[in-house]
N, C-alpha and C positions, 0 to 999 in steps of 0.2 A: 344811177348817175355815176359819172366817173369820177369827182373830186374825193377822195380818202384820203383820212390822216391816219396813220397808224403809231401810236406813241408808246414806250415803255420808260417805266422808272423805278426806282426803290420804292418801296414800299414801305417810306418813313413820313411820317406827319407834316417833316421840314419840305415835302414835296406836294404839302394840299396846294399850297398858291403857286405854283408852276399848273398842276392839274388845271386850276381856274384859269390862269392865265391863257393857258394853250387850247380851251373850249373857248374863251371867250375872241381871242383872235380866230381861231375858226369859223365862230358861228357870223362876226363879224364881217365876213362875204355878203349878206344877204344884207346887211344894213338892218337888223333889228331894232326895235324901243331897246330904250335902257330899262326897262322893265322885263323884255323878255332875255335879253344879256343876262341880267342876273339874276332869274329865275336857273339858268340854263347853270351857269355858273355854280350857282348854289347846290343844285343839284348833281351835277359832277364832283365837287367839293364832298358832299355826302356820301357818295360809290367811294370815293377814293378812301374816305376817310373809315369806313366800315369795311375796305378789303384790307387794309393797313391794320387796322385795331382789333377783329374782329377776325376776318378769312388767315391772317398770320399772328395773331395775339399780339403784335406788338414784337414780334424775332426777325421781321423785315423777310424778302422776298420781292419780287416784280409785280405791278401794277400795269396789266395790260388797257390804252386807250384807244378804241377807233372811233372815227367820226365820219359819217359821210351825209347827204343830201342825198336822200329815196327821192327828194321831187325837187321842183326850183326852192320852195317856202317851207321845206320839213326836215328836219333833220333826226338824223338816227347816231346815238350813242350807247358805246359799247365799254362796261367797264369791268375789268375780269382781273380774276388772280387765280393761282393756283395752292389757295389755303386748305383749312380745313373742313369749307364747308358747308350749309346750312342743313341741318336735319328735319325742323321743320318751316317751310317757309312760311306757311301761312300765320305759323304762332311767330314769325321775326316781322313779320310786317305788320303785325298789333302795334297799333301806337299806345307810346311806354315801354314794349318788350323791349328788355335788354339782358344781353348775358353778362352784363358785367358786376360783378359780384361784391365789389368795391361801391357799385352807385356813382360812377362816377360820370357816367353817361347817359342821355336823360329817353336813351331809347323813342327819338323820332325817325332819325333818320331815312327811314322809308316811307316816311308819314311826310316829310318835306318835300321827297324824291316825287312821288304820289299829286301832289298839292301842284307841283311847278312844272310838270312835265307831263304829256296828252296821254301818253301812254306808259306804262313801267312794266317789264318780266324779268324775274328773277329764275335763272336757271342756277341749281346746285344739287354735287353730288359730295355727303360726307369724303372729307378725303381727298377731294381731287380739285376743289374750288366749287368759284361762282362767276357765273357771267349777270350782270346785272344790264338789259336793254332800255333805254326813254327814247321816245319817241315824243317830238315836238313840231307843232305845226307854227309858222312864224306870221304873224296878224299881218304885216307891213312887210311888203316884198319890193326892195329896189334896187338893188345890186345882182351881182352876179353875171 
């Protein structure tokens, strides 16, 4: 389909509720539940919050967004940075894994991503970033 958002921003925390903001007026086309709003939300909230913390430690960097509609009721989001990385993804998508060595983070956030969105792929190469993909299928179609 041809409707795409392509978004970028700093890659600071102070920029998760801009993130949410700008998925939830996108997905907002199709007239969603408030339920899958902020399923949708939550979950971009999560990407953004683990390329920020996580893909740049916390030294800031750009936080790539796209968003489109693969079909009239599905949407595909795309959340990318160009940090440092994941080495392994299967052990970062253990729910609880976290690299934070503080504890200060409670290591779900792929496990929420997972839970609220149909589909989840995390592409990463040490070094060069991650693109993290969801795909969501929307129950209640009446816009667009």
């Amino acid at each position: 389909m041809d409707r795409e958002l392509k978004v970028q921003m700093d890659a600071n925390l102070e920029n998760q509720g801009l993130a949410r903001a700008v998925a939830a007026a996108y997905v907002s086309q199709a007239d969603p539940t408030v339920e899958e709003l902020t399923e949708v939300k939550t979950a971009v909230s999560e990407a953004f919050s683990n390329a920020a913390i996580h893909g740049y430690e916390n030294r800031g960097g750009i936080v790539k967004m796209e968003f489109s509609f693969i079909s009239k009721d599905t949407i595909m989001i795309k959340v990318m940075d160009s940090g440092i990385g994941i080495e392994n993804i299967a052990k970062a998508m253990e729910p609880l894994y976290t690299t934070d060595t503080d504890q200060n983070r409670s290591g779900m956030g792929f496990t929420v991503m997972e839970s609220f969105m149909d589909k989840i792929k995390v592409d990463s190469r040490p070094g060069e970033g991650t693109v993290v993909t969801m795909v969501k299928k929307l129950d209640t179609y009446y816009g667009i």
